[in-house]
N, C-alpha and C positions, 0 to 999 in steps of 0.2 A: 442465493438460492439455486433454484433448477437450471439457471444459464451456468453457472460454476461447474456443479453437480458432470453436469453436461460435459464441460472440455476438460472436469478432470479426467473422465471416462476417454472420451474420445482422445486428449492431449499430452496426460500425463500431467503430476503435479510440479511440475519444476518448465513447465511451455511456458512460451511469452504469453499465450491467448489466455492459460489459465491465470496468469500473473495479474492481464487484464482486469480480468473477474474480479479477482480479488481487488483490486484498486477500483471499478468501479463502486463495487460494496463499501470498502470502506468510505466513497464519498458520498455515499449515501447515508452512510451512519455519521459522516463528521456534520454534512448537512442539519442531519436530527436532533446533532449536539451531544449524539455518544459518543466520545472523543476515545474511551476504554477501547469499544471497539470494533473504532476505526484505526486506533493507534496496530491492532493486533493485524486487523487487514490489511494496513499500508505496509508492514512490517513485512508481510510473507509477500506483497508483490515484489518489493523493493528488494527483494532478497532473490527473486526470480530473475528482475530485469537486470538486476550488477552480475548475475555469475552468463545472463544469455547476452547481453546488450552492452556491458560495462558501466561504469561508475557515471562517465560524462556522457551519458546518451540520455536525451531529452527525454527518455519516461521516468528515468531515475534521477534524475536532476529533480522531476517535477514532484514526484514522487516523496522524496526529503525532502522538499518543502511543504509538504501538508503535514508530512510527521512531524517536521518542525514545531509546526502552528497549532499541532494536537496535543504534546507537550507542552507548548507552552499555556494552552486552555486549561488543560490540568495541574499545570504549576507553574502558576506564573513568575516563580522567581528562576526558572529554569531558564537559561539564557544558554545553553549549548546548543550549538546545530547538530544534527544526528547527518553523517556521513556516509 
């Protein structure tokens, strides 16, 4: 919502803080059990925190693993880890 809104304005779309946003939304929505989309929000944080923080940095670590587990909600025969 409005806190996103917010530091894209203020941050830019590609900031860690917007990146933030986006991952807390989507935990908000995997919360809910819309796994669609949280899959979409984990997706654009994770894609913030590997090009600003790199791959093995603890928000992106954390990050693939909830897309993981969104994936796998949505098909549970999906056994890939998303990297």
């Amino acid at each position: 919502g409005k806190a996103l809104a917010i530091r894209k304005k203020i941050f830019g779309e590609n900031d860690v803080d917007t990146g933030q946003s986006y991952y807390n939304i989507g935990i908000a929505q995997l919360k809910k059990g819309d796994y669609d989309g949280a899959l979409v929000l984990l997706q654009k944080s994770k894609a913030i925190f590997t090009r600003e923080l790199g791959v093995e940095h603890r928000k992106t670590v954390q990050t693939n693993a909830f897309i993981d587990f969104c994936q796998k909600r949505m098909d549970p025969s999906n056994t890939a880890v998303q990297l």
